[in-house]
C-alpha positions in Angstrom: 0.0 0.0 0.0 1.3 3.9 -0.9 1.3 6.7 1.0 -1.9 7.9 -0.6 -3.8 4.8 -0.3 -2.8 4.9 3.3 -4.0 7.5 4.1 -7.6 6.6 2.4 -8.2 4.0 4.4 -7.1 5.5 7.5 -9.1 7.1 9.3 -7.7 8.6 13.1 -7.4 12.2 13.1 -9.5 15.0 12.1 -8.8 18.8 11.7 -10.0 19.4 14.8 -7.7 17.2 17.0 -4.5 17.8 14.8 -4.9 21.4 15.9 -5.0 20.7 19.4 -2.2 18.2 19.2 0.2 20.8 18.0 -0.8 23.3 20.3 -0.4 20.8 23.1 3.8 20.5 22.0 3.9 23.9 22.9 3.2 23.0 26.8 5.6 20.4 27.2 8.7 20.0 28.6 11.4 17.0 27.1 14.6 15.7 28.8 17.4 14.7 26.4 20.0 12.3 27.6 22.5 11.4 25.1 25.8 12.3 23.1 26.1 16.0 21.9 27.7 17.1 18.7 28.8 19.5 16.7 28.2 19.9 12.8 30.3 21.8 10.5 29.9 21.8 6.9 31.8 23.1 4.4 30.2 24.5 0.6 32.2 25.1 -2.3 32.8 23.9 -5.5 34.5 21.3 -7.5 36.4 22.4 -10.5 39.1 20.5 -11.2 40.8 17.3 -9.3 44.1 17.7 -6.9 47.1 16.8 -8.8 48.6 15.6 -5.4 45.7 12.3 -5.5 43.0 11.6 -7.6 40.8 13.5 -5.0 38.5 16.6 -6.1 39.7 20.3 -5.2 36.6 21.9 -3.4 36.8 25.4 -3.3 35.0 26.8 0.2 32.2 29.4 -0.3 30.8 29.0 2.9 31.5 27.8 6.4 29.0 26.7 9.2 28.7 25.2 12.5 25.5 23.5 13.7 24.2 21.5 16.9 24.2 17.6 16.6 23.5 14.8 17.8 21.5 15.3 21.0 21.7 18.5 20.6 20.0 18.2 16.8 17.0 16.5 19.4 16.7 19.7 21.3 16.2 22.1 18.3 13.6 20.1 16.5 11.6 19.9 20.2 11.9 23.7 20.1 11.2 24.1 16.6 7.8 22.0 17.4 7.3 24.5 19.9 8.1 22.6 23.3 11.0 23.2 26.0 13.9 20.8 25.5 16.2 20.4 28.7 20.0 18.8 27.4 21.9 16.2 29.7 25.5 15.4 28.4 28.9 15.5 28.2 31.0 17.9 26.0 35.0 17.8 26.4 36.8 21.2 27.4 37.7 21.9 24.4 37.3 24.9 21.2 34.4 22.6 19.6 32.8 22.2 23.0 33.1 26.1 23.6 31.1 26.5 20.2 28.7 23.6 21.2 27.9 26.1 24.1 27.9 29.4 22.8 25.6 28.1 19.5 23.6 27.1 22.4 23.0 30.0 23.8 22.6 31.8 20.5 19.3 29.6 20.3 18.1 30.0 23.7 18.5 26.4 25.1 19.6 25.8 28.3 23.3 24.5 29.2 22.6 23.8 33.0 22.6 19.6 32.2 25.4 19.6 30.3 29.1 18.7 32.0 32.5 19.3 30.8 35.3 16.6 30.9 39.1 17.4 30.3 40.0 13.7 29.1 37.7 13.6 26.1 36.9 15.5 22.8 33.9 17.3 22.0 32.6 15.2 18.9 33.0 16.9 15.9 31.5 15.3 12.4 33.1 17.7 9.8 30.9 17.4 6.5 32.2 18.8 2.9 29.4 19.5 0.1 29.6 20.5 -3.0 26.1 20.8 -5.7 24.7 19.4 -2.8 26.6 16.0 -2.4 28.5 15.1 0.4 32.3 14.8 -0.7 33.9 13.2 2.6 32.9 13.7 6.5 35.5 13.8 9.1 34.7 12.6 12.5 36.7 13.6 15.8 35.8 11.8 18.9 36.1 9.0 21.2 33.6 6.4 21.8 34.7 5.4 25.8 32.4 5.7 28.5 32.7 9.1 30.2 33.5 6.9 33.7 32.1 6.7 37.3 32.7 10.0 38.3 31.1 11.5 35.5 28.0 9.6 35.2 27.4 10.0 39.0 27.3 14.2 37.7 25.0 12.9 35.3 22.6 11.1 37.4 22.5 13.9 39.7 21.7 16.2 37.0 18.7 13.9 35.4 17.4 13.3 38.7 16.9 17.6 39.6 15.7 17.6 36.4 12.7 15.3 37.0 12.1 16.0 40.8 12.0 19.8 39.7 9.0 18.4 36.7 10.8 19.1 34.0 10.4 16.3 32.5 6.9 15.1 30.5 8.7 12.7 28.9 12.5 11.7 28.3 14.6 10.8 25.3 18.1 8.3 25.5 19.9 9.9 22.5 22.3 7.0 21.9 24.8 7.6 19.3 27.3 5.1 20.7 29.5 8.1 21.4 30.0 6.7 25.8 27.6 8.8 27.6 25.2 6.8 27.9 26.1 3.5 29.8 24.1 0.5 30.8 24.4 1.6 34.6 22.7 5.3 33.6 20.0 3.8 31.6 18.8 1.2 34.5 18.8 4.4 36.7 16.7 6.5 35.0 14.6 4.1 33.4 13.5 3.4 37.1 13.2 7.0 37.7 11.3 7.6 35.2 9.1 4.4 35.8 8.6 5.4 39.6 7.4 9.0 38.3 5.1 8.1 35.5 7.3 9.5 32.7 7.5 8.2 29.7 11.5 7.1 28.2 12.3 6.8 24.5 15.2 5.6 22.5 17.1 6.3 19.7 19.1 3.2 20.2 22.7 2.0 18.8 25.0 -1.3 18.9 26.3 -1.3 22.0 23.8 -0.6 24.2 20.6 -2.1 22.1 19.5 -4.8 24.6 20.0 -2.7 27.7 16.7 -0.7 26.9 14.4 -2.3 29.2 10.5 -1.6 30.3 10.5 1.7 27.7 7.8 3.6 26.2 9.2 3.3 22.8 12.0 1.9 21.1 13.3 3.6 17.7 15.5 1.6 15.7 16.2 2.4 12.0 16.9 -1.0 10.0 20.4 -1.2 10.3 20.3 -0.6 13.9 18.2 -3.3 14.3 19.9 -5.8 12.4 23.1 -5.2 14.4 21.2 -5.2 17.6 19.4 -8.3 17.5 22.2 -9.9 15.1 19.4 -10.9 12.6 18.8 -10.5 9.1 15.7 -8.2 8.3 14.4 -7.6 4.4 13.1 -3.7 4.8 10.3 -4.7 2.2 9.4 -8.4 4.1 7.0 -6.8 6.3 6.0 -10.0 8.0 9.8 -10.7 8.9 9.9 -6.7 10.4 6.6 -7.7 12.4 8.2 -10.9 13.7 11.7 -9.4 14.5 9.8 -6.3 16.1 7.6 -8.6 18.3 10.4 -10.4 19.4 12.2 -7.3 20.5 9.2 -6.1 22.5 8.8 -8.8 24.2 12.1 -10.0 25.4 12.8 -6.1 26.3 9.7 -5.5 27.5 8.9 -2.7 25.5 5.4 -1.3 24.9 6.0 0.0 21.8 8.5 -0.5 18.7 9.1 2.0 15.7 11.4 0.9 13.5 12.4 3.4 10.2 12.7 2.0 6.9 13.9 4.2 4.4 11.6 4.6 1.3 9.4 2.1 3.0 8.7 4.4 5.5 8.2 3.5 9.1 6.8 0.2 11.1 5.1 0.6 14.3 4.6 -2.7 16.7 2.5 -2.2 20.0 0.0 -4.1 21.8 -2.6 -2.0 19.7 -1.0 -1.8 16.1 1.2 -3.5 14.3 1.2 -1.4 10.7 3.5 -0.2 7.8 3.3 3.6 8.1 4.3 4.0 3.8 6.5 6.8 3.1 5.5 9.8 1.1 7.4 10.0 -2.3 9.7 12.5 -2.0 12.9 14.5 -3.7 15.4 13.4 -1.2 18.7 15.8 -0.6 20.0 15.0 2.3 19.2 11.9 5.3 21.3 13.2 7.9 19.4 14.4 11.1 16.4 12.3 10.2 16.3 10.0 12.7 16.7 12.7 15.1 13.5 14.3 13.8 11.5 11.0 13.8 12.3 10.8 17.6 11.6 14.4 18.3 8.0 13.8 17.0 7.8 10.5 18.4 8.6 11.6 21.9 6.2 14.7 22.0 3.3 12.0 20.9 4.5 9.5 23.7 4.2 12.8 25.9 0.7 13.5 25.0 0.0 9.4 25.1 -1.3 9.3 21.3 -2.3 6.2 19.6 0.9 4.5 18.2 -0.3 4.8 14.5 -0.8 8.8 14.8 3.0 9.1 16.4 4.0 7.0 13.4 2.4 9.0 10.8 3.5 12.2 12.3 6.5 11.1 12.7 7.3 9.5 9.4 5.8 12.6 7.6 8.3 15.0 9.5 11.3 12.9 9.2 10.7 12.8 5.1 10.4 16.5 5.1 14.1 17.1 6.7 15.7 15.0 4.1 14.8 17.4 1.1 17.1 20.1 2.5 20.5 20.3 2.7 22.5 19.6 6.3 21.0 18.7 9.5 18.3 20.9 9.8 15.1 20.9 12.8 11.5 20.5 11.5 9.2 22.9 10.2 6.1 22.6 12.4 4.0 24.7 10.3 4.9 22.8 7.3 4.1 20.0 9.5 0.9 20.8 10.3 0.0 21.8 6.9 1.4 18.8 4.7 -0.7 16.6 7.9 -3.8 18.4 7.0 -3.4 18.2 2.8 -3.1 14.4 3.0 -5.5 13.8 5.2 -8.8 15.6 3.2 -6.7 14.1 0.0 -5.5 17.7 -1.7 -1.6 16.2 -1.4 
């Protein structure tokens, strides 16, 4: 089934209630846990190749730096209008300094986020040129940040929520060593013992240690690696299977795995349904992910029915990739491309 035909025989939203759902971001409050990184990208173009190796010359026009990571979270919870609280760990460092100050600039707090003296800020350095990517350069360090450090953490996390600022929280796990299998038992329980919802943008390493979550938000590869299983992204009886099996070994009450141009597969207790993607001129897939969460989490905030998350979800993480870079969601965009497919003018 497409996109379109979805949406025909769908029927769980009306004008009325999308309104109110969007307005209701706008009250909530969303605790980010995770790895915190900055983006620089460099335009220019290619005219000729480097006589020094069969590598193009690109000529810089333009020069940027840009939250990511965690961080990337935290602007597209503020671009869908709700307040986004960061917990991490940035190293001491020029990069870190810029993480900060870009921050600031956009009017998040910093209060969560530590500095460490043994570890680099992580840096993924991005060149483009006619909007391809020609190479990405990654700085950082993938160990965990270490007792002391994730003590801070906790301590942080645990103000955070006893001070209710906290309507639902998001493990941004990039595999980057801030998040650790002792931090999420520990605020998985605090979260459990005070009602708040926890949602995961899992990796490799710490894929099974998700236990007793809201939801679990695994893109295909991710899942594959995790579970050490083969999964066809167009078998969708195998993805329903795989996804079960994760929920219920993990005890998770709900599953939303991204699958490219397949678009997005939820598994609950109440749905288990292909979410189709919407076709699409696709520039750029970097930050996606980090969108689909965003939505996904303010959704689990406002305990939606899996298969509206999903929708809303899958429709805002499609939009990102026709721009350039990591870039936040357009909420009013958003709203409107929601409302055009569902009375069938899109």
């Amino acid at each position: 089934m497409d996109f379109k035909n979805f949406m025909n025989f769908t029927n769980f939203m009306n004008f009325k209630n999308l309104k109110e759902i969007f307005d209701s971001f706008n009250t909530l409050k969303v605790l980010i846990i995770g790895d915190l990184m900055v983006d620089v990208y460099y335009w220019g173009d290619v005219s000729r190749i480097s006589p020094e190796a069969p590598v193009p010359i690109v000529a810089v026009s333009k020069k940027e730096s840009r939250m990511g990571g965690a961080a990337n979270v935290a602007i597209n919870i503020q671009a869908m209008g709700a307040t986004p609280i960061l917990c991490g760990v940035i190293g001491a460092d020029s990069n870190g300094e810029k993480l900060v100050r870009i921050l600031k600039e956009k009017k998040l707090p910093t209060e969560g986020i530590l500095l460490s003296e043994d570890r680099p800020t992580t840096t993924k350095t991005r060149i483009i040129s006619s909007n391809h990517h020609i190479v990405r350069i990654d700085d950082e360090t993938d160990e965990f940040i270490g007792e002391k450090l994730t003590k801070k953490l906790l301590e942080q996390i645990e103000k955070f929520i006893k001070a209710g600022k906290a309507d639902v929280i998001i493990f941004e796990d990039y595999d980057k060593g801030v998040i650790s299998p002792e931090l999420i038992k520990k605020v998985t329980a605090l979260a459990k013992k005070n009602k708040i919802p926890t949602v995961v943008d899992p990796k490799k390493r710490n894929f099974t240690d998700y236990n007793e979550v809201t939801l679990f938000k695994p893109n295909l590869k991710e899942l594959r690696e995790g579970l050490k299983v083969e999964v066809q992204a167009g078998d969708f009886k195998q993805v329903q299977a795989v996804t079960e099996q994760l929920r219920k070994s993990q005890k998770i009450a709900n599953v939303l795995v991204t699958l490219s141009e397949h678009g997005v597969f939820i598994n609950s207790d109440k749905e288990k349904k292909l979410v189709p993607a919407h076709i699409r001129k696709i520039s750029d897939v970097s930050g996606a992910g980090d969108t689909v969460v965003s939505i996904a989490a303010l959704c689990c905030a406002l305990n939606l029915p899996p298969v509206e998350m999903a929708f809303l979800s899958n429709l805002a993480g499609g939009q990102v990739c026709e721009k350039t870079g990591v870039v936040p969601v357009d909420k009013k965009q958003l709203l409107e491309e929601a409302m055009q497919f569902m009375n069938g003018t899109k």
